[in-house]
C-alpha positions in Angstrom: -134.5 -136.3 66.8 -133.8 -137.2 70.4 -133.5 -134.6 72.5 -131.6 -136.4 75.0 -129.1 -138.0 72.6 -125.7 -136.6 73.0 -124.9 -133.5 70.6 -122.3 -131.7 68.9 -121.6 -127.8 69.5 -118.5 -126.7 67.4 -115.9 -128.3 69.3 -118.2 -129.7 72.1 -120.0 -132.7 72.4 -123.1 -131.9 74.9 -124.7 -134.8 76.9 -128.1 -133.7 75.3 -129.6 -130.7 73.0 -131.1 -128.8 76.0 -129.1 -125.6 76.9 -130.1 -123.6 80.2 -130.2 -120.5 78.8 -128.3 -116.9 80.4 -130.6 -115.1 83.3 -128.8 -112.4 85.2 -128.5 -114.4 88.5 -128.1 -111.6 90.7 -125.8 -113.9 93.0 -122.0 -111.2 92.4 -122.2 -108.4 94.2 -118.8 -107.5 94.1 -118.3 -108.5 90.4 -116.8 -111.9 91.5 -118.0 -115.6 91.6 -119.7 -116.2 94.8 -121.2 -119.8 96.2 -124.3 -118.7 95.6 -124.1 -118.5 91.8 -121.9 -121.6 92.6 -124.8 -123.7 93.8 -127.0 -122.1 91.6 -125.4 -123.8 88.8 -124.7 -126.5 90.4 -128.4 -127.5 90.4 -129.1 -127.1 87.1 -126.5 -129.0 85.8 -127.3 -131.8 88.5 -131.0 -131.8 87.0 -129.5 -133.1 83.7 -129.2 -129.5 81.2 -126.5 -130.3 78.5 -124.8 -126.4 79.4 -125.3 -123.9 82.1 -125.0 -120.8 81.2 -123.4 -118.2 83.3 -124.7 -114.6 82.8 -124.2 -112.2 82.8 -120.1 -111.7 82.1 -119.4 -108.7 81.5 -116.1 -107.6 79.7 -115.0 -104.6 81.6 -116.8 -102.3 84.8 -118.1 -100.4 82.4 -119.8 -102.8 80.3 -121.9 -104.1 83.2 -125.6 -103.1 83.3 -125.0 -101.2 87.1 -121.7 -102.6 88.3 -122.7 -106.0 89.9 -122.6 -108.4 87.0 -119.0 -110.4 86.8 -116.3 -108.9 84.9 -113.9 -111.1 83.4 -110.3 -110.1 85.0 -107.7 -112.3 86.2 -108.9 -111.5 89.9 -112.2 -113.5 88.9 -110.3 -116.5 87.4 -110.6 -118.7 91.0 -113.9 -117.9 91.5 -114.7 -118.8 87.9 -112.7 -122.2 88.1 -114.8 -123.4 91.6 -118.3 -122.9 89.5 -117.1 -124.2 86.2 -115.6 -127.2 88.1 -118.6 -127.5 89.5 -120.9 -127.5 86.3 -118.5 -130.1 84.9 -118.7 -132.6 88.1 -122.0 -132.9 87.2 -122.2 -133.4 83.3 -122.7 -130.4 81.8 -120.6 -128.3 79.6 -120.2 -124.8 81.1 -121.3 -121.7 79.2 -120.1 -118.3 79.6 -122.0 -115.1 78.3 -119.6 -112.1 77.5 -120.5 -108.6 76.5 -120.6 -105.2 77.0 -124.1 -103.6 77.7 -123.5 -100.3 75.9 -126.6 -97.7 76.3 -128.5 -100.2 78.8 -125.8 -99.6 81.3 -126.3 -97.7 84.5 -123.8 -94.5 84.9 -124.4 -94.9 88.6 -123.5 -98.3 89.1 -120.8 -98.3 86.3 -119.1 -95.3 86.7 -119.0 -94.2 82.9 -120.9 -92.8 81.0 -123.2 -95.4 78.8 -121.5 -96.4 75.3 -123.7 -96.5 72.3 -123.2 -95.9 68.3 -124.3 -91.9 68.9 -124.9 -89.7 71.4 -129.1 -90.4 72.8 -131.1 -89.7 75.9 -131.2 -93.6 77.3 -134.1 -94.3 78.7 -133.4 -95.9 81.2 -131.1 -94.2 83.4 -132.4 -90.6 81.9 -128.8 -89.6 80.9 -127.2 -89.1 77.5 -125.2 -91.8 76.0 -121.3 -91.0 74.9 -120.9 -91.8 71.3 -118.4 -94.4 71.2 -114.9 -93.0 69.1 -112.5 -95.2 67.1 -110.4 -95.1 70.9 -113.6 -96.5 72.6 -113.6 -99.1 70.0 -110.4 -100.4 70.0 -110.8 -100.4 73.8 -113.5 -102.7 74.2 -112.0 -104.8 71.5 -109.6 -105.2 73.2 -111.6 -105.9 76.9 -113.5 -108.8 74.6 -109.8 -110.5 73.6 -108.6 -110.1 77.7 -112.6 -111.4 78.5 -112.5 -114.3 76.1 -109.0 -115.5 77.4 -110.2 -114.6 81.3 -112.8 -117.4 80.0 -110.9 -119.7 78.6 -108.4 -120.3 81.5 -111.4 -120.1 84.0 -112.5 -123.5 82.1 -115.5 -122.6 80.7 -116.4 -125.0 77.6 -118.5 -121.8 75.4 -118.5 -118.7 75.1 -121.8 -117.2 74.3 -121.5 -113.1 72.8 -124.2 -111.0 73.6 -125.5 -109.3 70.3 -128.9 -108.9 71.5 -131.4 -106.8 73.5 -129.8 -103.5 72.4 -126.6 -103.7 74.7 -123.5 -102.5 72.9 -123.2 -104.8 69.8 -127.1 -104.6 69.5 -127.1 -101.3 69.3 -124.9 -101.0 66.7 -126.9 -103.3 64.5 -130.2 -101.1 65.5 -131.0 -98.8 62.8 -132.8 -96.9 65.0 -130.0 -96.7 67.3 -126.9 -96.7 64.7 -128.7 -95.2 61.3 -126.4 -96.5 57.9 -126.2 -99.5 55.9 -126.2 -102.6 57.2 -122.8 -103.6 56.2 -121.8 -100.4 58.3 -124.1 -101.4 61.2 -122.6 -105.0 61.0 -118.8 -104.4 60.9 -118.3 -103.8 64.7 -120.3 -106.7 65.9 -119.1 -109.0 63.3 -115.0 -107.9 63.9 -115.7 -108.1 67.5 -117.2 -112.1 66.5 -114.0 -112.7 64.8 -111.9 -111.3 67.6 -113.3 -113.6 70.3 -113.0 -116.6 68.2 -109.2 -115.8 68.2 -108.8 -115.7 71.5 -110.6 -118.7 72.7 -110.0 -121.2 69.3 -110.3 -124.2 71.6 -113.7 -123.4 73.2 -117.3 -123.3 71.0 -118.0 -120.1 70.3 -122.1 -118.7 70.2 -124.0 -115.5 70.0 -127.4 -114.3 71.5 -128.7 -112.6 68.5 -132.0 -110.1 67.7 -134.3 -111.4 65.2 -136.1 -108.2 66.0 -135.6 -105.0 68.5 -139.3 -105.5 69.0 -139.5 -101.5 68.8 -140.5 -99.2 65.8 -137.7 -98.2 63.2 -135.6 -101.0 65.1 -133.9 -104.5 63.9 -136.6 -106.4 61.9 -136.2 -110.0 60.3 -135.5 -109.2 57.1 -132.7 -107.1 58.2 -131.4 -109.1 60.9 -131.5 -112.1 58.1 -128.9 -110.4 56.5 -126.5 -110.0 59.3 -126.9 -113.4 60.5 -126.0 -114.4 56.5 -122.9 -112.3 57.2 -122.0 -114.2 60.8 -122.6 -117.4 58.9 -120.4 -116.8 56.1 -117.5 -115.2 58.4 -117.4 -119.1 59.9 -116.9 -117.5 63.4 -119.5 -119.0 64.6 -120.4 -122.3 66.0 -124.1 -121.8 66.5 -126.7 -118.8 66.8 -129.0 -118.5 69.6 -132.2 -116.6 68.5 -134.3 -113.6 70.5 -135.8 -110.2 70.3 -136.5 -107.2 72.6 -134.8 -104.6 73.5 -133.8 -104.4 77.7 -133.6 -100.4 76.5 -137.1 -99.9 76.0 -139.0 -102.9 75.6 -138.2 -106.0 78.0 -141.3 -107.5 78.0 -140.7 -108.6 74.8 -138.4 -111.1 75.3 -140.2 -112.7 78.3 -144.3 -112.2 77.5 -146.5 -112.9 80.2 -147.6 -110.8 83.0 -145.7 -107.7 83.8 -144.5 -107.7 87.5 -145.2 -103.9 87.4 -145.8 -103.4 91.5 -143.0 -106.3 91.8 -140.7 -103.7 89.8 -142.1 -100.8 91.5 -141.2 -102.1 95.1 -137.7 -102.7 94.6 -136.9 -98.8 93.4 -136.3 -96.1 96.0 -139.5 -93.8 96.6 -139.4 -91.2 94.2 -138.5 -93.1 91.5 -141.3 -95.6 92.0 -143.6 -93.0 91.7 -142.6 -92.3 88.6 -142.2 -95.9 87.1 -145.9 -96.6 88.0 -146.5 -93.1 85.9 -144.4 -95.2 82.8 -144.9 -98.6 83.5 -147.5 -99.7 80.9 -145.5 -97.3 78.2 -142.1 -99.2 79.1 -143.6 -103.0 80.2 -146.0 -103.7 77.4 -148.1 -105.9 77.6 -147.3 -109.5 75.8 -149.9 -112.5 75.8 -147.6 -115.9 76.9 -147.4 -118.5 74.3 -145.6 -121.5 74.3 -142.2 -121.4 72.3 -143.0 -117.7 70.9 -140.1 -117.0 68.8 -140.8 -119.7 66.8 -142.9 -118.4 64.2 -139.8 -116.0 63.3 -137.3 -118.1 64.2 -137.9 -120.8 61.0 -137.6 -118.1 58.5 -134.0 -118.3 59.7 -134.0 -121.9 59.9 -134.8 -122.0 56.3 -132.4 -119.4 55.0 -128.9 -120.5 57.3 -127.2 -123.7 57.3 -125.5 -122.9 60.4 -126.4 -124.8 64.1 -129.3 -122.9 65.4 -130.5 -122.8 68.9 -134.7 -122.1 69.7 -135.4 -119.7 73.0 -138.5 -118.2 74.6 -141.1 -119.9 76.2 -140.3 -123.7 75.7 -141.8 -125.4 78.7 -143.1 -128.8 77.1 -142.0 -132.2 76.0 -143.6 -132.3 72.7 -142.1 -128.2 71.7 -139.0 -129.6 72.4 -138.9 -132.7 69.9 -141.3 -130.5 67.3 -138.6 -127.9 66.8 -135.6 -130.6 67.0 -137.6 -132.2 64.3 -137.9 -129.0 62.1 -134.3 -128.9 62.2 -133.2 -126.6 65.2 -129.9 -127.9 66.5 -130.9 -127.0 70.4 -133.2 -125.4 72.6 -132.8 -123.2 75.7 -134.8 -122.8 78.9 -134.5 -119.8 81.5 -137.6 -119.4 83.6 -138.7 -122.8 83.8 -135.4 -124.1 84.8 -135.9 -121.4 87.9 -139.0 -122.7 89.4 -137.8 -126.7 88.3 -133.5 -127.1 88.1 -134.2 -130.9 87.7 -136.5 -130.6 85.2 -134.7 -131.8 82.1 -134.4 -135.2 84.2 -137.7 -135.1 85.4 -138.0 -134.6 80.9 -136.1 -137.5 80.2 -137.4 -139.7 82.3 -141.0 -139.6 81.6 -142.1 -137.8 85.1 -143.1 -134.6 83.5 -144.3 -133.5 80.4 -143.9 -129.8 80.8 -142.9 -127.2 83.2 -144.6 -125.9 86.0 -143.7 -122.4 85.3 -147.0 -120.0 85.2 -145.0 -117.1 83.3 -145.9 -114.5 85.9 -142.5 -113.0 85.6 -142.5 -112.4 89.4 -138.9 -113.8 89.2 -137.8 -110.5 87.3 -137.6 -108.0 90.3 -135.3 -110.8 92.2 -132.2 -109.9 89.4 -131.9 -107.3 92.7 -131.3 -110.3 95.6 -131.1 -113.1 94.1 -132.7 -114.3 91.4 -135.8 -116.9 91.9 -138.8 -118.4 91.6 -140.6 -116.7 94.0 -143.9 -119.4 93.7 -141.2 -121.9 94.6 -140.0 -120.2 97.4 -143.3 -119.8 99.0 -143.5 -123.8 98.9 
């Protein structure tokens, strides 16, 4: 299959099958569209991706990580409008992730207390999570119907939900974080699906989704098969983008590769970097780097689903790309290569590189905090 042939995505026809795939920019402090994340964008859809997509949107103040991340309001519906207008002047279709982060948020940056399926210690911000009631529910329902629509007249193309890495939908899926049967586990997630499909019917309509938690008594395949069979039967969906990890309490599980532990350290106020070098190696485990990693796990759910599938994690090379088109993945997405390289699906395409540059040192992590970067390419 030709990875540069023109595609289609539920509604969408994409100018190729190469999605750049959601990485917190750290370009809105104030929750709004800046021209930073503007130009950000801008680039990589100039260097020939098929979609940009824009992360991380969250659906209300409180379902940010710490506060920063866009919320989708009408206030942000200008903003949004300049950097989808941009992403579409240059050929690509315009992605936005939506979700609410649950128990990974940050109290102090938030201002409420961290969501989750029961009431847990987070590890992250060391304070309990509030047990989400049938009030809390219907709220943030209804902040993913207002979010979608916010979306939809900003002009984005997609809509991409967040039911990964143990933010709020995640969690509910976790056994470990939400213990029951699955079809309990499922409903939220799955009603929250269907409720953003409603809202946006015009625009495709994607989800990040855990093949794994990567931690003990969490989401495991055969599990996590099972929901996606229910996402594929409810017809909500126009395409499922596959990961694992948990940003709760393994994040280095999703990226592999060096941890940027003294990277991490340095951004963090004294007191607490003291302690993070005491619990670094417990909470950034170590994860050799290989190329397209999910893969292995990834085509037990390409043989079980019908539905358009999209390959993510570590896909830097020519010859990954057209192997997994050719074993029937619909798409592939790129994060940290397209930081150090924006052009480099042209550069693809065109024959002037076989692979990216990207050394998977993960030194881009820490930048989520001011802007986030290749910080090899900015030494050039």
């Amino acid at each position: 299959m030709d990875p540069f042939a023109p595609a289609k995505l539920g509604p969408l026809t994409l100018r190729n099958r190469i999605i750049k795939a959601a990485t917190f920019e750290g370009r809105t402090p104030r929750r709004l569209a800046t021209d930073e994340l503007i130009e950000f964008h801008r680039a990589v859809a100039r260097g020939g991706v098929g979609m940009s997509t824009v992360a991380y949107c969250a659906v209300s103040r409180e379902g940010t990580t710490d506060g920063r991340q866009i919320v989708l309001v009408d206030d942000a519906i200008p903003g949004l409008r300049r950097l989808t207008d941009a992403i579409n002047a240059e050929g690509a279709a315009a992605c936005a992730q939506i979700g609410h982060a649950g128990p990974v948020a940050n109290p102090l940056g938030t201002k409420a207390p961290a969501l989750a399926p029961r009431r847990f210690l987070a590890p992250i911000s060391m304070k309990w999570t509030k047990a989400a009631t049938p009030d809390d529910l219907a709220r943030v329902r209804s902040d993913f119907e207002r979010a979608a629509k916010v979306a939809a007249a900003s002009g984005f193309d997609a809509l991409e939900i967040h039911l990964g890495h143990n933010y709020l939908l995640s969690s509910f899926l976790s056994p470990k974080l939400n213990p029951g049967p699955i079809e309990a586990r499922a409903s939220f997630p799955r009603e929250i699906v269907r409720t953003v499909r409603e809202a946006a019917p015009k625009l495709a309509v994607t989800a990040k989704f855990n093949m794994t938690d990567g931690v003990r008594n969490g989401l495991e395949p055969d599990e996590a098969l099972v929901i996606a069979r229910m996402l594929e039967q409810d017809g909500a969906l126009d395409a499922l983008e596959l990961t694992g990890g948990s940003s709760l309490a393994n994040p280095m599980y999703l990226f592999r590769g060096d941890a940027p532990t003294a990277e991490m350290a340095a951004t963090m106020p004294r007191l607490m970097r003291m302690a993070f070098r005491l619990t670094s190696r417990k909470f950034l485990k170590r994860y050799p780097f290989g190329e397209a990693f999910f893969l292995p796990t990834a085509r037990r759910f390409r043989s079980e689903l019908r539905m358009p599938l999209v390959l993510l994690g570590g896909i830097n090379r020519i010859d990954t790309i057209r192997s997994a088109l050719d074993e029937g993945f619909d798409f592939v997405a790129m994060g940290r290569a397209l930081l150090r390289e924006p052009d480099l699906v042209d550069r693809l395409r065109d024959g002037a590189s076989s692979e990216a540059t990207c050394i998977h040192c993960n030194k881009c992590i820490p930048t989520i905090y001011t802007g986030t970067r290749c910080v090899l390419e900015s030494e050039n």
